[in-house]
N, C-alpha and C positions, 0 to 999 in steps of 0.2 A: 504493500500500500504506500507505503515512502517512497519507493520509487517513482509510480505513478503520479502521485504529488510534484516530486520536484521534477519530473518532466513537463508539466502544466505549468509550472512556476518559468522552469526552462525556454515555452514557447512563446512564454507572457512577457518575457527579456527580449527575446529574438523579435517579437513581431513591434516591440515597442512600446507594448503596453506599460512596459515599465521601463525608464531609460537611468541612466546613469545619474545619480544622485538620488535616486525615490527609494522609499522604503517599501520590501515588502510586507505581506501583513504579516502581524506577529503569530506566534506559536496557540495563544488561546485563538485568534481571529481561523486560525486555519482546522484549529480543532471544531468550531462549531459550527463553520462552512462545509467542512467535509464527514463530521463525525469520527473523527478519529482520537487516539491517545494524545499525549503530548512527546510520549518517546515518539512516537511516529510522527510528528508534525517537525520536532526535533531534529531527526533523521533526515527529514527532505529538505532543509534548512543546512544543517552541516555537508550534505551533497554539491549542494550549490556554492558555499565558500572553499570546500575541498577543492570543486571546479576552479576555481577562481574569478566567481561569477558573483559574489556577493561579500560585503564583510559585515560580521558580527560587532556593532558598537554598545557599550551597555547606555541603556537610556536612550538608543536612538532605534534599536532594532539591526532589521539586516538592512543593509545599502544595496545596492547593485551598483556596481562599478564597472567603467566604461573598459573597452574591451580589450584583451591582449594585443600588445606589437607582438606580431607573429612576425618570426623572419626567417628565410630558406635559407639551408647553411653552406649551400654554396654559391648563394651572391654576395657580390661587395658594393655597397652602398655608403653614401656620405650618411653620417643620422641626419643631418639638416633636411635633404635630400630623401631620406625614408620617410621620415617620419611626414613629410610634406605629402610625399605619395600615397598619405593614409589618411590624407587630409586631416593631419595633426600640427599644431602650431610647435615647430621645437624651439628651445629658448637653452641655455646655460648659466649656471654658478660659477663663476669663479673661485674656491676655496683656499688655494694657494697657489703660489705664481714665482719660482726664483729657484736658485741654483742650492743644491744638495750634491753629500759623497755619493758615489755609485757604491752600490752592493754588489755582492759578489752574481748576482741575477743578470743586473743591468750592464755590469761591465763586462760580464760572457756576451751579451747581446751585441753589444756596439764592438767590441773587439777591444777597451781598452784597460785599464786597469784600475783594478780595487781602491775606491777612496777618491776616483779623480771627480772633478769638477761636471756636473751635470746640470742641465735647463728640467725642472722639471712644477708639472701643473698636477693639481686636484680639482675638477668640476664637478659639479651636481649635472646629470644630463635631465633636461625635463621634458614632457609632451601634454601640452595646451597647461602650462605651469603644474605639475604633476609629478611629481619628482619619479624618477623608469631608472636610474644609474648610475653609479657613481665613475667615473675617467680618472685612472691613474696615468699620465702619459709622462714617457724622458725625449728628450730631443737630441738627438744625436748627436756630438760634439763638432763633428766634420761639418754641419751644414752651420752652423752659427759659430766659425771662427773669422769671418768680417761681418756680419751682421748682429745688431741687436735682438735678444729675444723677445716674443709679443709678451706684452704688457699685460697684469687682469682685466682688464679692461677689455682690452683685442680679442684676449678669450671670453670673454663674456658675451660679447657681441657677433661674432663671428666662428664658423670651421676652425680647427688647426690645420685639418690639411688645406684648405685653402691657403690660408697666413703660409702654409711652407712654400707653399705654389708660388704664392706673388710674390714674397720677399727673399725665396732661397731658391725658387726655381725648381724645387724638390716634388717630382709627380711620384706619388703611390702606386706600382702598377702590381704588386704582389704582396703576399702574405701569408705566415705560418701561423698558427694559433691552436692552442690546447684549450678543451673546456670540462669544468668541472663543476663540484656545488661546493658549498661552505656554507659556514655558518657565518650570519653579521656580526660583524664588532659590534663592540656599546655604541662607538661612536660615529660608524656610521650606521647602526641603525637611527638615531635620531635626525641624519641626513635622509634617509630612501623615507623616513614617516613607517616603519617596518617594528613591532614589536624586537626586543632583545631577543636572540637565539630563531630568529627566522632564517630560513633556507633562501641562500643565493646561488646565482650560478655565475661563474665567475672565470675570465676569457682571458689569457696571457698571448698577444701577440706583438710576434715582431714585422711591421710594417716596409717592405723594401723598394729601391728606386729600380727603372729597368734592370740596371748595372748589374743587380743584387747587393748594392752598397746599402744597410741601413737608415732609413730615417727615422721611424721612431719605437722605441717600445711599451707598449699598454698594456696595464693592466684593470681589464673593466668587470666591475658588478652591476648586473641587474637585478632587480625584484622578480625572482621569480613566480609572482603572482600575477607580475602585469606586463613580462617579457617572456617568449618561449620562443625557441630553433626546433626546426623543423628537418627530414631528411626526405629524398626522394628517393626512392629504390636505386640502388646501386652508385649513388656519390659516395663520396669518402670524403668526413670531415680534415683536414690537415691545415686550414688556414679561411679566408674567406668566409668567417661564421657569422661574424658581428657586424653591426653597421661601423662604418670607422667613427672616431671622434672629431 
């Protein structure tokens, strides 16, 4: 019977009757509408935020929440760019913006050594002000040794890969990337809006120019409530999964 329920709930999303921000009805409204228990009403309710089609707020009921960025993992797409294609407004955070040591992660990437001088940024990625991700990116040492790095600002307002384009001439034409889940930090769950100890999936790639000379390395988290990759029979993820930043 729960099921049935949150299939009707299901179609009442789909066709609009209910759209992103409205509540559904609560657990008594569904018990006396339909004659059922409350485990059962309960049941078709946790189906739907399991989905990720709803979230549970106390005092406000379930929400219905506007719908997953789906993305195939093997296109590469600007997020600006994506998320525009979904007719989603993208915007960014700037969080941090300035030069840090390289880890032993970042300096395997770029080729150079442990502790040297790196460009690097934290953004909040958003969609129609929404917070979908958080953007760890380094910028490779080779492209900004005559140029200055962009500003938070520049990242606030714009791509980074565009900013590499126009100011370092630096085109993206390939990529490797590994993906996995984790769990959020404290801190940035408070950035994604994500309960502590929620499931992320989380994207390490290194971004390269024709050459294969690196330009940048990222490491990105999404919400996996409100981002999910997808496969088509017979790709093979290696690279290419995530929209770039």
């Amino acid at each position: 019977m729960w099921f049935q329920i949150a299939e009707r709930l299901r179609e009442a999303i789909a066709d609009g009757t209910f759209g992103a921000g409205d509540a559904l009805p609560s657990e008594s409204q569904l018990n006396d509408t339909f004659g059922i228990s409350r485990a059962t009403s309960r049941a078709a309710l946790d189906s739907l935020e399991q989905d990720g089609l709803i979230v549970r707020k106390s005092g406000k009921g379930s929400i219905v929440l506007s719908p997953r960025v789906e993305q195939p993992a093997i296109e590469m797409f600007g997020f600006s760019d994506d998320m525009r294609r979904r007719g989603l407004r993208p915007s960014y955070e700037t969080l941090f913006a300035g030069r840090v040591r390289a880890s032993s992660e970042i300096a395997e990437a770029f080729g150079i050594r442990v502790n040297s001088s790196v460009y690097h940024s934290r953004r909040l990625l958003k969609a129609d002000d929404y917070p979908i991700g958080v953007a760890l990116s380094w910028i490779s040492p080779d492209l900004l040794k005559n140029v200055s790095p962009p500003t938070a600002e520049e990242l606030s307002n714009s791509s980074l890969y565009s900013w590499l384009e126009e100011n370092c001439g630096a085109q993206v034409t390939g990529a490797r990337e590994s993906i996995e889940a984790a769990i959020v930090s404290d801190d940035m769950a408070g950035e994604l809006q994500v309960p502590t100890g929620s499931a992320i999936l989380v994207v390490r790639r290194r971004s390269d120019a024709a050459n294969g000379s690196p330009v940048e390395y990222a490491v990105l988290h999404f919400r996996s409530d409100r981002y999910r990759l997808h496969l088509e029979s017979g790709s093979v993820v290696q690279g290419n999964a995530i929209p770039k930043s």
